[in-house]
C-alpha positions as CSV (number, residue, x, y, z in Angstrom):
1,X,-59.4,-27.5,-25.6
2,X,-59.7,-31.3,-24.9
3,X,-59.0,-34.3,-27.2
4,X,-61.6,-36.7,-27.4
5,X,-63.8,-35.1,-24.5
6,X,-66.4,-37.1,-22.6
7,X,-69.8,-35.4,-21.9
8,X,-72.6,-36.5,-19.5
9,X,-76.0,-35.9,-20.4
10,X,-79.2,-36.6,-18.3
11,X,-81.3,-39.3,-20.5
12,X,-84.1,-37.7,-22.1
13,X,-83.0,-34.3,-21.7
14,X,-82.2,-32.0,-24.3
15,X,-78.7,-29.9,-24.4
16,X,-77.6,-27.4,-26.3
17,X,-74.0,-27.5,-28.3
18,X,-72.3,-25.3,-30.2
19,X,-69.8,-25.8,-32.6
20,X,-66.8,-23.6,-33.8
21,X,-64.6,-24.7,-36.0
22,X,-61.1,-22.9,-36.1
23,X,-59.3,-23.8,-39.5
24,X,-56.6,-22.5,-41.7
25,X,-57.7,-24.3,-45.1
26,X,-59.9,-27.7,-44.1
27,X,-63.3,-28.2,-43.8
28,X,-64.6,-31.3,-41.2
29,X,-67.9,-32.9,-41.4
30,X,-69.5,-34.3,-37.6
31,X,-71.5,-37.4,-37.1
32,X,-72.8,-40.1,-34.9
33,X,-70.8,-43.2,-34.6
34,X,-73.9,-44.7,-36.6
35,X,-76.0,-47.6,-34.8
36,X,-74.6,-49.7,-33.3
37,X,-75.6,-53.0,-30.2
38,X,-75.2,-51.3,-26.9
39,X,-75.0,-48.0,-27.9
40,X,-76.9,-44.9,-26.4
41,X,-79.6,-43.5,-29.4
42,X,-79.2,-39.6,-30.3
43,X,-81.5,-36.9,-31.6
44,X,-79.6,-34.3,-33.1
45,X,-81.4,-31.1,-33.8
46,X,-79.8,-28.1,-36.1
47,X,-81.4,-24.7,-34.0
48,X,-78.9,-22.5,-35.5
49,X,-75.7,-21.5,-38.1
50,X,-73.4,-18.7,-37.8
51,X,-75.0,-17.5,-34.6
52,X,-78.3,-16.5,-36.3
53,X,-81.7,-19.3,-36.0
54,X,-83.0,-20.8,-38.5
55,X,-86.5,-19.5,-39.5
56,X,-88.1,-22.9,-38.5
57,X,-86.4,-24.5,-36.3
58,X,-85.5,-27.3,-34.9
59,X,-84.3,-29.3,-38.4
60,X,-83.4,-32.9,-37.9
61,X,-79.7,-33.5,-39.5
62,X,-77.6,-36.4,-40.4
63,X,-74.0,-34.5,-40.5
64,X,-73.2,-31.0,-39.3
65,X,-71.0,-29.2,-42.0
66,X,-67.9,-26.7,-40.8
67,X,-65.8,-24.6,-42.9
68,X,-63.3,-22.2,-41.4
69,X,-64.9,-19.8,-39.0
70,X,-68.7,-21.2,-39.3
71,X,-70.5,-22.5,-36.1
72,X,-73.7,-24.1,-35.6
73,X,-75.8,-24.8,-32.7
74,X,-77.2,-28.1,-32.3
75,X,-80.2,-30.0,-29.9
76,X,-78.9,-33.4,-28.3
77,X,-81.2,-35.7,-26.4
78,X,-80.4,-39.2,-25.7
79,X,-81.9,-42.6,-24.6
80,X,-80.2,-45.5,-23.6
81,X,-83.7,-47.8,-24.4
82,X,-83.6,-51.1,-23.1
83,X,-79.8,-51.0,-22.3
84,X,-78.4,-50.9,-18.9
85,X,-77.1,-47.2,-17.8
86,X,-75.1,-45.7,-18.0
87,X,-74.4,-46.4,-21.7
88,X,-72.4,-44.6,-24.5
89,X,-71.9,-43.4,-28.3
90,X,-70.0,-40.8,-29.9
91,X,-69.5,-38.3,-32.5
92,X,-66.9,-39.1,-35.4
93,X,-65.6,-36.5,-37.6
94,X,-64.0,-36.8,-40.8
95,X,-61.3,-33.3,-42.0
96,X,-60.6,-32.5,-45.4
97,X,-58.7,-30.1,-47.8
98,X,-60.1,-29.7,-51.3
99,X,-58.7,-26.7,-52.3
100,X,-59.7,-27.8,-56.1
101,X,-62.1,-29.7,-58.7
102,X,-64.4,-29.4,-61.3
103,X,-67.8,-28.4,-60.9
104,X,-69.4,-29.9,-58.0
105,X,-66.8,-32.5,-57.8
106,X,-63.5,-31.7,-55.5
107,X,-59.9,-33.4,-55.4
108,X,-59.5,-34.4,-51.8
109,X,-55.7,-33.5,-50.6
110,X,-56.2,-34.5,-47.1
111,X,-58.3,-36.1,-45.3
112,X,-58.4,-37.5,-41.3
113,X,-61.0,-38.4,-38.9
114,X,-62.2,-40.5,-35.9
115,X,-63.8,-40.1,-33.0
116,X,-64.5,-36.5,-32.1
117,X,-66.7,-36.4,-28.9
118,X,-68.0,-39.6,-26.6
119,X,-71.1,-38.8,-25.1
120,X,-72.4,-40.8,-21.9
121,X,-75.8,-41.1,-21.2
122,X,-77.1,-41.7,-17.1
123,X,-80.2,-41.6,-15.7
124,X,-82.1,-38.9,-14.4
125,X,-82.2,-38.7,-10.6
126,X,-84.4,-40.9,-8.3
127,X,-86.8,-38.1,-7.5
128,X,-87.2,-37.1,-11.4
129,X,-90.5,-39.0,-13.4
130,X,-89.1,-40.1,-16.4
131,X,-90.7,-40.9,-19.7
132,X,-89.0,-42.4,-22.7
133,X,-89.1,-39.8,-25.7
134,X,-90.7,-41.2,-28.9
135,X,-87.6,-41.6,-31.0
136,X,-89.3,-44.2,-32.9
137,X,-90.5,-43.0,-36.2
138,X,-87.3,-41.7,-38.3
139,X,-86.7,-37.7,-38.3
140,X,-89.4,-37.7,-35.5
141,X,-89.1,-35.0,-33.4
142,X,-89.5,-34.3,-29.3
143,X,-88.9,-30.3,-29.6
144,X,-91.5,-28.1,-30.6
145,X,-91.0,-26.3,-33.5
146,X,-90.4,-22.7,-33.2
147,X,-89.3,-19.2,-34.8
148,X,-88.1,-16.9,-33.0
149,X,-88.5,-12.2,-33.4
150,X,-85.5,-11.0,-35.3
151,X,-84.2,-7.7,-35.3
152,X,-85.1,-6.1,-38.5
153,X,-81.4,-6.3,-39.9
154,X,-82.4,-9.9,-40.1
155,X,-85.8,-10.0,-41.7
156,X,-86.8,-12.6,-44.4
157,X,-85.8,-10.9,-47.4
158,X,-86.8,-13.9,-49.6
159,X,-89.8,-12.7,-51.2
160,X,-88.6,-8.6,-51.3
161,X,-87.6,-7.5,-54.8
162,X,-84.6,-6.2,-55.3
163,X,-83.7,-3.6,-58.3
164,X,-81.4,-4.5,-60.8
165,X,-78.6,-2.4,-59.8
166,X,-78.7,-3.7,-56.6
167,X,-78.2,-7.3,-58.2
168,X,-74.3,-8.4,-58.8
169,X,-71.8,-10.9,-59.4
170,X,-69.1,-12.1,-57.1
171,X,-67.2,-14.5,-58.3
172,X,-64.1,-16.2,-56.6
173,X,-61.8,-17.9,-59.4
174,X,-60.6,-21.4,-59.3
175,X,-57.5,-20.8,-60.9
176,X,-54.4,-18.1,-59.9
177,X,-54.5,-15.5,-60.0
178,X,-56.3,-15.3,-56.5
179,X,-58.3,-12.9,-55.9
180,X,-62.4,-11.6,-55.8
181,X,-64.4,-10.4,-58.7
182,X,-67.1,-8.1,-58.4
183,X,-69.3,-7.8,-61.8
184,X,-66.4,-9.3,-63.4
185,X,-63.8,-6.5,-62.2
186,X,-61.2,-7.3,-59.1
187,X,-57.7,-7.3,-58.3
188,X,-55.3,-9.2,-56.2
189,X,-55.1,-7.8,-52.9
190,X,-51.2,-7.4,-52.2
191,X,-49.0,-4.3,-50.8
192,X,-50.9,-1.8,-52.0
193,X,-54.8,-1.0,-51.5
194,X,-56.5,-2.0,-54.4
195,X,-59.8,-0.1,-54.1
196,X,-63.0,-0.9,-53.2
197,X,-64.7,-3.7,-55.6
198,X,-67.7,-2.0,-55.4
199,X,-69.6,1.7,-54.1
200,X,-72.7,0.2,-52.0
201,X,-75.3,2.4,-50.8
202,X,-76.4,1.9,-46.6
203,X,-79.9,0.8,-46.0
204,X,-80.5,-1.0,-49.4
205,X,-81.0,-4.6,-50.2
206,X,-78.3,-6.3,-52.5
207,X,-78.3,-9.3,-54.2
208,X,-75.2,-11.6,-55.3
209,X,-75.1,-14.2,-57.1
210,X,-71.9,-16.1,-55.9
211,X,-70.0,-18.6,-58.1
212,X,-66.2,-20.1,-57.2
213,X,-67.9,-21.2,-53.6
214,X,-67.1,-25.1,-53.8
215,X,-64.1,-24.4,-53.0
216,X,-63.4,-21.4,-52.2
217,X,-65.1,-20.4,-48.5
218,X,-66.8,-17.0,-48.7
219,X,-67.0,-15.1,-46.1
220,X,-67.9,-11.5,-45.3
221,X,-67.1,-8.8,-42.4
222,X,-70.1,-6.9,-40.7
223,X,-73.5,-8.0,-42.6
224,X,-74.8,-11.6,-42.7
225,X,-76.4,-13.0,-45.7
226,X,-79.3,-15.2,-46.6
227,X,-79.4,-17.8,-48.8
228,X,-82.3,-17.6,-51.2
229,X,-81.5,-20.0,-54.0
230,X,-79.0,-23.0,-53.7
231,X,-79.0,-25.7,-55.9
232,X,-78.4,-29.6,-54.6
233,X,-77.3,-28.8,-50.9
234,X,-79.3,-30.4,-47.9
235,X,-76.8,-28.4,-44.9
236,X,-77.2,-25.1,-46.6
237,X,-80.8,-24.4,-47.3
238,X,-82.7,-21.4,-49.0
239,X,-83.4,-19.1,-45.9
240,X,-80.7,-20.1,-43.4
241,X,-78.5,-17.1,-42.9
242,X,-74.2,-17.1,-42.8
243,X,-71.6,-15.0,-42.8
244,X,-69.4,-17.7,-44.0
245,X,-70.2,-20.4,-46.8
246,X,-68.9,-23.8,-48.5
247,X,-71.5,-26.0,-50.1
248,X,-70.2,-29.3,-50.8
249,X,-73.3,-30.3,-53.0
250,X,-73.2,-27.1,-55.5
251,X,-70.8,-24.3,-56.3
252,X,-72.9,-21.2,-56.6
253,X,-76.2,-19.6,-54.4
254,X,-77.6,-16.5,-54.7
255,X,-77.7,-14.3,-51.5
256,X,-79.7,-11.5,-50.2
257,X,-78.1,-8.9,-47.6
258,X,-79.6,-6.1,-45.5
259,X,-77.0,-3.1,-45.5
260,X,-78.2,-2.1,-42.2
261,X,-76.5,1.2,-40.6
262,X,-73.0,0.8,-41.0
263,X,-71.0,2.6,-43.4
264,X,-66.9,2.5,-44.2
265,X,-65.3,-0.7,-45.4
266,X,-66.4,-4.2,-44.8
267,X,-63.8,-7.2,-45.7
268,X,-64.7,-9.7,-48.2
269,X,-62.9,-13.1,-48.8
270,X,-61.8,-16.5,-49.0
271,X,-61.6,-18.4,-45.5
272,X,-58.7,-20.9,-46.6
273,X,-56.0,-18.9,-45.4
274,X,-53.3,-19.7,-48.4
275,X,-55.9,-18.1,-50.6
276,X,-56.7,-15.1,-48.4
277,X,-52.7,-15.0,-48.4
278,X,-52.4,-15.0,-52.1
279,X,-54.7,-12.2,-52.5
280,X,-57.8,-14.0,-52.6
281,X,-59.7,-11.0,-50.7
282,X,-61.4,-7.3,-51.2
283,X,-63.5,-4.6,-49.4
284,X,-66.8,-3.1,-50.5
285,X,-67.4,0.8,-49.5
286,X,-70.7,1.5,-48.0
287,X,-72.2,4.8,-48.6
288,X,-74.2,7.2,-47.2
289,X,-75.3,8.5,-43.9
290,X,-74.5,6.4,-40.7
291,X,-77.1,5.0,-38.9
292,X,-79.8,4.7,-42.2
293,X,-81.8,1.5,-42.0
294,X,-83.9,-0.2,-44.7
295,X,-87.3,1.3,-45.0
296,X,-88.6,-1.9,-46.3
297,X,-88.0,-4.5,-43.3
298,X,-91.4,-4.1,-41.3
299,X,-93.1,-4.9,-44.8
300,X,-91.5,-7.9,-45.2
301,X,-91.0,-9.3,-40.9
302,X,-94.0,-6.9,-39.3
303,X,-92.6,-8.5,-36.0
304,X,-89.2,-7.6,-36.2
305,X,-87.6,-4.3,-34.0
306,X,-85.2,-2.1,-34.1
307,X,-84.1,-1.3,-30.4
308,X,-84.0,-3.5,-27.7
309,X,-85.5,-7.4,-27.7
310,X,-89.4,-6.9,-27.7
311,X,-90.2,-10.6,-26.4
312,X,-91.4,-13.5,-28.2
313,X,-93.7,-13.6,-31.5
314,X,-96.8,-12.4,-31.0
315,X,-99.3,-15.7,-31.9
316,X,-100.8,-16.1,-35.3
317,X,-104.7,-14.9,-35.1
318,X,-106.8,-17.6,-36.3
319,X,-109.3,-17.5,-38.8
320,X,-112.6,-15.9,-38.5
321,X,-115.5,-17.8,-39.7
322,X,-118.5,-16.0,-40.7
């Protein structure tokens, strides 16, 4: 790794970053320098979290949010206007441990920041045409929207309904001890194997509502989840799909998951590693035969596929008049 590294982007060209953030127990929060005279002006596009794209993407952000383990992919394009090039900004961060709180609102334990990234901004080269991109309107955007064919693992499962034993609880308690609740049962995971939190059946849709997630990072081994209901969060949005979690706007979301073709044990937990330490962790058992898929997902993503990448969407027919 590099402190403070400098990067040289081609003005009016758009790069893709990725962000990993590899914590023990704080979460950091990225943003431009803000604006200021004689500094370079930045689009930054969110394309992607945890490795998986957004449904509709690009989505103009303000701040990218990291917990432990959680990446996001992000669109930069830059234009030094009227300034003379090469010119400059950067990207300031700010790290913070709030392991604790009420409600919505945490106690901050510690907390650092500065300048994260400087970014440098040059002209294309003499034989390149260049046009300035219209950054003038606020949130505008020079990227062309886009969605992308999933694999059927990943299909929306926003609108599917799920039964009501397919619909539980996980809870991850404030207070000590630490550990994971599932339906309102759990242990603390210590020397001895506390057995499964739950019996879950491969190739079924579950749904969990998850409570205990201000503060406690949620993460989970093997199956991604999708957000469909968050309350007061503009980083974590209904659709958007993680495998690890830690709104800093609400403390609960319910989640949909796809328990696509892989049976055994898959690891639950929290991503601050004191808590994961103190027991704050669990496995669920997936049942049934290896390999079973949910017979649903081409009812709710026609598009998606099961084997290798079939190519782009297929475009949207348009209306027939008669």
């Amino acid at each position: 790794g590099q402190w403070r590294p400098k990067v040289t982007l081609e003005e009016g060209k758009w790069y893709r970053f990725r962000f990993v953030f590899a914590s023990v127990e704080q979460r950091v929060e990225i943003f431009p320098a803000g604006d200021k005279r004689g500094s370079a002006y930045c689009q930054y596009q969110l394309l992607a979290k945890d490795g998986i794209y957004l449904h509709e993407a690009p989505r103009t952000i303000e701040r990218i949010y990291l917990v432990s383990g959680s990446r996001a992919d992000i669109a930069v394009s830059c234009t030094c206007g009227l300034l003379s090039r090469p010119c400059h900004t950067h990207l300031n961060f700010e790290a913070k441990l709030q392991p604790m709180g009420v409600g919505a609102a945490a106690v901050t334990i510690e907390q650092s920041g500065g300048e994260l990234l400087r970014i440098e901004t040059s002209p294309p080269p003499k034989n390149h045409a260049f046009s300035f991109p219209n950054f003038q309107s606020k949130g505008s955007s020079t990227l062309q929207r886009f969605s992308v064919r999933r694999p059927c693992y990943l299909a929306d499962l926003r609108e599917v309904e799920v039964p009501m034993e397919n619909r539980h609880w996980v809870d991850l308690p404030l207070l000590y001890p630490m550990k994971i609740n599932f339906d309102g049962k759990g242990e603390v995971w210590g020397h001895h194997d506390p057995g499964p939190l739950a019996n879950i059946k491969v190739g079924e849709v579950q749904e969990w509502f998850l409570s205990g997630i201000r503060f406690h990072p949620f993460h989970l081994h093997v199956n991604p989840y999708q957000i469909v209901q968050m309350w007061n969060d503009h980083y974590y949005m209904p659709g958007d799909w993680h495998d690890v979690i830690l709104p800093t706007g609400s403390g609960s979301a319910t989640v949909r998951l796809n328990m696509d073709r892989f049976t055994g044990r898959i690891i639950a937990h929290c991503h601050l590693l004191e808590h994961e330490e103190n027991g704050m962790m669990g496995y669920l058992n997936i049942t049934g035969e290896e390999g079973t898929t949910w017979a649903g997902a081409h009812g709710a993503d026609p598009q998606c596929y099961d084997g290798a990448f079939l190519g782009p969407p297929l475009p949207e027919m348009p209306p027939i008049w008669r």
